[in-house]
C-alpha positions in Angstrom: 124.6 162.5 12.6 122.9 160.7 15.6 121.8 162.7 18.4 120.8 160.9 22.0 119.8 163.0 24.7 121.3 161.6 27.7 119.7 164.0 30.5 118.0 167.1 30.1 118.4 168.3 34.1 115.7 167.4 35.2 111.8 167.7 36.7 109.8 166.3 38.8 107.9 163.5 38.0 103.6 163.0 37.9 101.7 160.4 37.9 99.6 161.5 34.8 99.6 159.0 31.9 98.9 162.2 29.7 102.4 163.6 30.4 105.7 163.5 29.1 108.6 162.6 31.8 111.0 165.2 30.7 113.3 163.8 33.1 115.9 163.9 35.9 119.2 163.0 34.7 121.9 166.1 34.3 123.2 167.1 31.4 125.0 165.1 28.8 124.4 164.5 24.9 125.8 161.6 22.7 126.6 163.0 19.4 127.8 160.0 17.1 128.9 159.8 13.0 130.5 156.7 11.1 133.1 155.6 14.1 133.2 159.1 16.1 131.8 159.0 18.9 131.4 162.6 21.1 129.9 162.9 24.5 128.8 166.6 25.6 129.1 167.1 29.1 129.2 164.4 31.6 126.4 165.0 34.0 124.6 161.9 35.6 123.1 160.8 32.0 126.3 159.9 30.7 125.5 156.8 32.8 123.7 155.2 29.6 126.9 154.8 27.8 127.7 152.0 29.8 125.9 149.6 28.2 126.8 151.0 25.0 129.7 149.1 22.6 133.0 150.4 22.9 134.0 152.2 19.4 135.9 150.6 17.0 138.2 152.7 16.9 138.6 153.2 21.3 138.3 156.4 21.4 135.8 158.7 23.0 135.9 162.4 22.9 133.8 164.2 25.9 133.2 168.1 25.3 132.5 169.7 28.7 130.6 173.2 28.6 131.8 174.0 32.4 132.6 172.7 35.3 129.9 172.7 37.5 129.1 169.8 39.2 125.9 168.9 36.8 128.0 168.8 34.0 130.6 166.4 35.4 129.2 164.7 38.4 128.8 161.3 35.9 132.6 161.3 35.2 133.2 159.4 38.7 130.5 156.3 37.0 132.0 156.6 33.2 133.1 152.9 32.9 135.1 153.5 30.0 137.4 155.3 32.5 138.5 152.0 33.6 139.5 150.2 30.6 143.2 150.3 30.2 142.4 149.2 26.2 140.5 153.3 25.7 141.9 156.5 24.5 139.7 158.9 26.5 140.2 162.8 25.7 138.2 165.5 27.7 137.5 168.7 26.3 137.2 171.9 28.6 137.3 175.7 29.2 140.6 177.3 29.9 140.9 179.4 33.1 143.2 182.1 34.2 143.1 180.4 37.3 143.6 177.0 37.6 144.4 174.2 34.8 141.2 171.7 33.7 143.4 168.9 35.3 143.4 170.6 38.6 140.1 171.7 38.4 138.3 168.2 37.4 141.0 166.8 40.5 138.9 168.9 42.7 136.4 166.0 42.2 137.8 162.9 40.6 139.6 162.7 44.4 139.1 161.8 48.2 136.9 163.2 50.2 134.6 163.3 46.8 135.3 160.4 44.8 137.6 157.8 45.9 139.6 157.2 42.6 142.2 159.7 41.5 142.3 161.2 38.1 145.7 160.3 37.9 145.0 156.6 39.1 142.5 156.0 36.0 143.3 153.1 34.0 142.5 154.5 30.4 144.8 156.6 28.3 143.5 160.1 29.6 144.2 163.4 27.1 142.7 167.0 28.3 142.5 169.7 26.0 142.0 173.3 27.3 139.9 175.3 24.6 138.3 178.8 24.2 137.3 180.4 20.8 138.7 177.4 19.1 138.4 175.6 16.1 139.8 171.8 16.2 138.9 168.4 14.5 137.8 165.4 16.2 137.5 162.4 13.6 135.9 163.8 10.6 134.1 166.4 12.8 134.9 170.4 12.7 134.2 171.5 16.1 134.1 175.7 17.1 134.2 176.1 20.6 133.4 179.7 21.9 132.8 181.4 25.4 128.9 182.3 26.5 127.3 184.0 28.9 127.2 182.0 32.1 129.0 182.1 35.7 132.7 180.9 35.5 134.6 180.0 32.4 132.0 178.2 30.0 131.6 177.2 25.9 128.9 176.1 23.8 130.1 174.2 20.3 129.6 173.9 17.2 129.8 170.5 15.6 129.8 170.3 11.6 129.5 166.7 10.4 129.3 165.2 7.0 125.8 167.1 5.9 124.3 168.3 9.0 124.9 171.1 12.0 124.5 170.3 15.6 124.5 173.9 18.3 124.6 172.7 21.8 124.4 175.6 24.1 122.7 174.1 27.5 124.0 176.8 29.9 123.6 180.2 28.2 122.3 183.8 29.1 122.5 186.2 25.8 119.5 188.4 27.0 121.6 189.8 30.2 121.6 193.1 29.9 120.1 196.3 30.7 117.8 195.9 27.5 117.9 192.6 27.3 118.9 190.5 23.8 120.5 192.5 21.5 119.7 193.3 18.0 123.0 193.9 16.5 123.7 190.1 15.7 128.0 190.4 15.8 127.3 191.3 19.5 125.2 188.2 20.7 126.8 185.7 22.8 126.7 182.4 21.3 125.9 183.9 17.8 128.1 182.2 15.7 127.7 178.8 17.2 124.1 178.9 16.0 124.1 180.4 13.2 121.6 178.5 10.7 122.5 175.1 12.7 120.2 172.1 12.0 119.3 171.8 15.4 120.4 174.4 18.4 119.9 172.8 22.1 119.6 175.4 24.5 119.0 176.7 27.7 115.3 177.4 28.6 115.2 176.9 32.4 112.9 179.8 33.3 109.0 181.4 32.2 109.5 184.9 31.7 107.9 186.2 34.9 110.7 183.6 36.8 113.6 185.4 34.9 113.0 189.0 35.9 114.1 187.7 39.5 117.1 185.7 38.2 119.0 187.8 35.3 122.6 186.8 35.9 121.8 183.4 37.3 123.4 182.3 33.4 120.0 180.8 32.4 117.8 181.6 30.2 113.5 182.3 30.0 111.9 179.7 27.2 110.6 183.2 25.3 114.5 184.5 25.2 115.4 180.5 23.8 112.9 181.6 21.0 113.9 184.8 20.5 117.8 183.5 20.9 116.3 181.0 17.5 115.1 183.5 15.2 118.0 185.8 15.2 120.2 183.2 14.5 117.9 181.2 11.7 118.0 177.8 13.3 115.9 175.2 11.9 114.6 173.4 14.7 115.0 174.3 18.3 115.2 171.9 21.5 115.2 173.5 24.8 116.3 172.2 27.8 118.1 172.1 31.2 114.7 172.4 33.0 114.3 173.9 36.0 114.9 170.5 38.5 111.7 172.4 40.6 109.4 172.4 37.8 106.9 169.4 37.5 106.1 167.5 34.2 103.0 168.7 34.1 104.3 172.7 34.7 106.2 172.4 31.5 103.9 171.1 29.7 101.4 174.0 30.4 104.4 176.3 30.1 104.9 174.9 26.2 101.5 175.0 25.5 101.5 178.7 26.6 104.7 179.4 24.3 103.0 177.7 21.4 99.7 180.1 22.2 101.8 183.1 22.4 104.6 182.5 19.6 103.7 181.9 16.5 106.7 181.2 14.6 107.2 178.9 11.8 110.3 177.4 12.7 110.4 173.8 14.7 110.6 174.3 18.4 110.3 171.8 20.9 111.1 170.2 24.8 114.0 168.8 25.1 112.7 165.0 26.6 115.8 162.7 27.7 115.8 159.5 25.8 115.5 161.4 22.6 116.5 160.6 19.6 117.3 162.5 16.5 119.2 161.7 13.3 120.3 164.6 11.0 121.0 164.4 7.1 
């Protein structure tokens, strides 16, 4: 399974040679094995699949978390949209409210975007999930609802020998006491559970999340903590803070590392990563 992290959401960049640029796009993933190809989300780094090849067999699957406009403001530039030859399915939350075609038509539409979702040339198929369990290729996907404002799922995706968690929007600390301890009860539990590799949300320092429980987000020490209850074995967290500079996460690792001392692989999440699983 090959992993390419498309954006990361974001910091702002510094001139230092000795830092990392963590990144501005927002948040998307390309998750490909043997001629599958998944996209998670569709925020502004999906522009890189562009120049990719189109798949052999023309399809692309994109798995959106939510529907806020971070995760799907790159749908508008997706140039596979346009070719009449693709089978293009999107993946998304159900809501009591409104159906995922109305929803994404809130932006794929005048005054926001000028082309119509209905207008788009490709062979468009939406899929409205929950706690779900569905096949995409040779991939077992679970979907599940988390912990974040407005209908939202992380997933699960079980390839040939390897586990990818991606869980970029996610709050299981909120409440009064914070995480809990009895496991059944933690949002997002079973998603993780002993995955290969879990991205998740670590947008805040600890002092910054006192202020913003509820916000959906999650403190880098709560990403850690999220980690170790469910047995991951290597840990990527993202969806930085857009107001945090390169150089402020890098201190802010460097801190985690001095204060956590766990033996598990845990990491930033950098966009133009790239990982291959077993």
């Amino acid at each position: 399974m090959k992993i390419n992290l498309w954006g990361v959401r974001g910091s702002i960049p510094t001139s230092s040679p000795d830092t990392k640029y963590y990144g501005g796009n927002t948040s998307c993933t390309l998750v490909t094995e043997d001629a599958t190809t998944l996209i998670m989300d569709a925020g502004s780094g999906i522009q890189y699949y562009n120049s990719q090849a189109i798949p052999v067999n023309k399809r692309i699957d994109i798995l959106l978390t939510h529907l806020h406009m971070d995760h799907i403001q790159g749908l508008g530039f997706f140039n596979p949209f346009f070719n009449p030859e693709l089978e293009i399915h999107i993946w998304g939350p159900t809501s009591s409210s409104q159906s995922l075609h109305s929803r994404l038509s809130r932006y794929l539409s005048p005054p926001l975007f000028p082309v119509r979702l209905r207008d788009l040339p490709c062979k468009l198929i939406l899929h409205e999930i929950g706690n779900t369990v569905f096949d995409i290729g040779h991939f077992k996907i679970q979907s599940a609802y988390l912990i974040h404002p407005g209908p939202t799922v992380g997933y699960r995706v079980i390839g040939n020998q390897s586990v990818y968690t991606y869980l970029p929007d996610h709050e299981p600390a909120l409440g009064r006491n914070g995480m809990l301890h009895d496991k059944k009860w933690i949002s997002g539990y079973d998603l993780a559970l002993n995955t290969d590799l879990l991205y998740h949300d670590g947008q805040y320092t600890a002092q910054e999340y006192v202020n913003r429980k509820g916000w959906g987000h999650s403190s880098f020490d709560d990403a850690l903590l999220f980690s170790l209850l469910t047995e991951v074995k290597r840990l990527l967290i993202g969806h930085h803070d857009p107001l945090h500079t390169d150089l402020q996460l890098d201190e802010f690792f460097k801190d985690l590392q001095k204060n956590n001392n766990h033996k598990f692989n845990y990491e930033m999440a950098i966009e133009g990563m790239k990982i291959n699983l077993p």
